[in-house]
C-alpha positions as CSV (number, residue, x, y, z in Angstrom):
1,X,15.2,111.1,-40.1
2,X,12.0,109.8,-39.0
3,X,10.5,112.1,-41.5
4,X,12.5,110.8,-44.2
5,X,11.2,107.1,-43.6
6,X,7.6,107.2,-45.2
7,X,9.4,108.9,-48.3
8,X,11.8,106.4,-48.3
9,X,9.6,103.5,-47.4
10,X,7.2,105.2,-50.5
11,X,9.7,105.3,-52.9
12,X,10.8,101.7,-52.4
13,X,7.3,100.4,-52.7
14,X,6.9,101.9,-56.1
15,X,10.2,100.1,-57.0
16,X,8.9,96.7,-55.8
17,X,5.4,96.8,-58.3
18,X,5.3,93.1,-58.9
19,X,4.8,92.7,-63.0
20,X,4.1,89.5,-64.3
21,X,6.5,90.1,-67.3
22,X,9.3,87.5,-65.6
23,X,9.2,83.6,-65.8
24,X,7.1,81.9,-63.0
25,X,9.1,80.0,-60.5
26,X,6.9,77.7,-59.8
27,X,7.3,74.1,-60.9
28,X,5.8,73.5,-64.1
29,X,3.4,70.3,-64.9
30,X,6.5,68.2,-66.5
31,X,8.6,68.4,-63.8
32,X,5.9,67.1,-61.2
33,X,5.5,64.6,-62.7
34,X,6.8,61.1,-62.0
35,X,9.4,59.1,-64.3
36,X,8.8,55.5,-62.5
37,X,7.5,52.8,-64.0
38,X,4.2,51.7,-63.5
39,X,3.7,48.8,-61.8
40,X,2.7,45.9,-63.8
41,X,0.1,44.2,-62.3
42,X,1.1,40.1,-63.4
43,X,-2.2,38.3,-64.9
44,X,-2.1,34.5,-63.7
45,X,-1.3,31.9,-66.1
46,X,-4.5,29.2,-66.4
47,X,-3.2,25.8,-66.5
48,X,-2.8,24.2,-69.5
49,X,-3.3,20.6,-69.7
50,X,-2.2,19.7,-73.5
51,X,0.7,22.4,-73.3
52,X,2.2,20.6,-70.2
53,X,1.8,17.2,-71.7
54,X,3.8,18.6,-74.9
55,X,6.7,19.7,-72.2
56,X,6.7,16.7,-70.5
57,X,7.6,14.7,-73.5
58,X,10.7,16.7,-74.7
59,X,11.7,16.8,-71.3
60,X,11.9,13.2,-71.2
61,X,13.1,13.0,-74.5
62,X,16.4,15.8,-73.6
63,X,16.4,13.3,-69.9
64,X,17.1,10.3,-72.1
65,X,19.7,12.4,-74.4
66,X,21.3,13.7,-71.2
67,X,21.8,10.2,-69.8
68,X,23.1,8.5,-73.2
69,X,25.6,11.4,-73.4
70,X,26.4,11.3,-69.9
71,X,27.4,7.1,-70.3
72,X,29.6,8.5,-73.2
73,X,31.1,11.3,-71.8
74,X,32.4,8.7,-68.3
75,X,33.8,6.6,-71.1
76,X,35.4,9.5,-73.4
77,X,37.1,11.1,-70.7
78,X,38.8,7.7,-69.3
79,X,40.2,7.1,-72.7
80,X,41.1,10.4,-73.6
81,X,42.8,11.0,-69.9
82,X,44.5,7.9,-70.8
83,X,45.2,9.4,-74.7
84,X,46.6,13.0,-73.0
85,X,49.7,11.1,-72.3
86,X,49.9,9.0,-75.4
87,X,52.0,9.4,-78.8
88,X,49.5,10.7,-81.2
89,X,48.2,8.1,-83.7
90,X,48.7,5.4,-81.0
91,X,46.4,2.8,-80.5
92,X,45.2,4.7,-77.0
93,X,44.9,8.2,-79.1
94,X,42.4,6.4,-81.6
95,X,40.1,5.0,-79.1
96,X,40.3,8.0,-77.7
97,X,39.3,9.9,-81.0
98,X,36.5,7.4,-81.6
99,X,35.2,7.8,-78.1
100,X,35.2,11.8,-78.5
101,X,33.2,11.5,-82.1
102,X,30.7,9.7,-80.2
103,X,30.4,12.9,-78.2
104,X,29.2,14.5,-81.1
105,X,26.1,11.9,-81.9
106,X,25.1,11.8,-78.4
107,X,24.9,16.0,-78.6
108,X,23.2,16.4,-81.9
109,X,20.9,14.2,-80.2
110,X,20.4,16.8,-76.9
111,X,20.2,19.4,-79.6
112,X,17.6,17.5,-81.6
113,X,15.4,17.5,-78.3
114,X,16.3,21.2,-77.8
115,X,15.1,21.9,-80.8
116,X,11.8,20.0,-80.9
117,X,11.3,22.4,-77.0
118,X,12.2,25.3,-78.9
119,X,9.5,25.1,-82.1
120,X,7.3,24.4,-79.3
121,X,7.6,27.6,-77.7
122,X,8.3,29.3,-80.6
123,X,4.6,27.9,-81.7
124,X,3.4,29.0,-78.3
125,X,4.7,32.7,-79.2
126,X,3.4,33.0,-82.3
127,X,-0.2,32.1,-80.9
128,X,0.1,35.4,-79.2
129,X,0.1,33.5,-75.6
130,X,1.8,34.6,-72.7
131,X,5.0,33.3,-71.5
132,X,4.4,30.1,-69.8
133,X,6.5,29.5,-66.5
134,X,7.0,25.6,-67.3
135,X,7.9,25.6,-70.7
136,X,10.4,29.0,-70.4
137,X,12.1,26.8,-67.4
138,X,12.1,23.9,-69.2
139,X,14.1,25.4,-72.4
140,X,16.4,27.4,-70.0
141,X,17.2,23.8,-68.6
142,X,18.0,21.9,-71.9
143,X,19.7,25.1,-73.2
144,X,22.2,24.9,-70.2
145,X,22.7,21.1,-70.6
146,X,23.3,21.5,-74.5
147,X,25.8,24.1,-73.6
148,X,27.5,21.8,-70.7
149,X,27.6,19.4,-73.6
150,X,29.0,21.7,-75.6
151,X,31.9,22.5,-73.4
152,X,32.5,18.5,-72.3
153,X,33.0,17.9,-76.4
154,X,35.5,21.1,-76.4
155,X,37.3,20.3,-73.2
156,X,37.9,16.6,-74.3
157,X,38.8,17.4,-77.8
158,X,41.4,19.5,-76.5
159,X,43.0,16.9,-74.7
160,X,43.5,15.0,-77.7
161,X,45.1,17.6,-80.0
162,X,48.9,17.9,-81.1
């Protein structure tokens, strides 16, 4: 037997003759490499001086529309509280009606100021500026009040109808 094992040991090396005819199974260059996204370094924002002036006056103007709607919306909602319970057409129901409509100038005036923020930053876009902090948190703040408005207009109207 022990003279049987460098034949065997022979014949088993010739049958192991590595040819490179077979894929590699290594890892190959696109599956090293790494899917993450690179990190995005953020560039500071300069100030800007005429840009924030511009903000600060729509936000007063949307702080004065927020506080004439907020004196009708106290009133609207006594009288249509007082309207829920009331025969339709009643005298209570039409204050109550006149009070909600009222609703509506005092919003269109909110979305006016909106609107005035919004073509500013639309402006600010189209200049091919960056997004500036103030004025994205400043639209994020009269869009949420419009939409509060929205939903005090809805919620009262609702009241009202028969």
């Amino acid at each position: 037997m022990r003279r049987l094992a460098p034949l065997f040991l022979l014949l088993v090396s010739g049958c192991s003759g590595l040819t490179n005819q077979g894929p590699s199974l290594q890892p190959r260059p696109i599956e090293s490499r790494s899917n993450a996204e690179p990190e995005v370094v953020p560039v500071p924002i300069a100030p800007d001086p005429a840009l924030d002036g511009k903000i600060a006056e729509r936000v007063k103007a949307i702080d004065a529309a927020v506080e004439a709607f907020t004196e009708v919306e106290r009133r609207a909602g006594t009288l249509a509280n007082r309207a829920a319970k009331a025969p339709a057409g009643s005298d209570a129901w039409l204050d109550a009606q006149t009070a909600v409509s009222e609703l509506g100038t005092a919003r269109g005036t909110t979305e006016a100021a909106v609107a005035d923020l919004e073509a500013l930053a639309i402006a600010h876009a189209e200049g091919g500026a960056p997004a500036y902090p103030a004025l994205d948190a400043a639209l994020a703040k009269a869009s949420a009040e419009a939409e509060r408005e929205n939903e005090v207009a809805a919620r009262l109207s609702a009241l009202l109808e028969r």
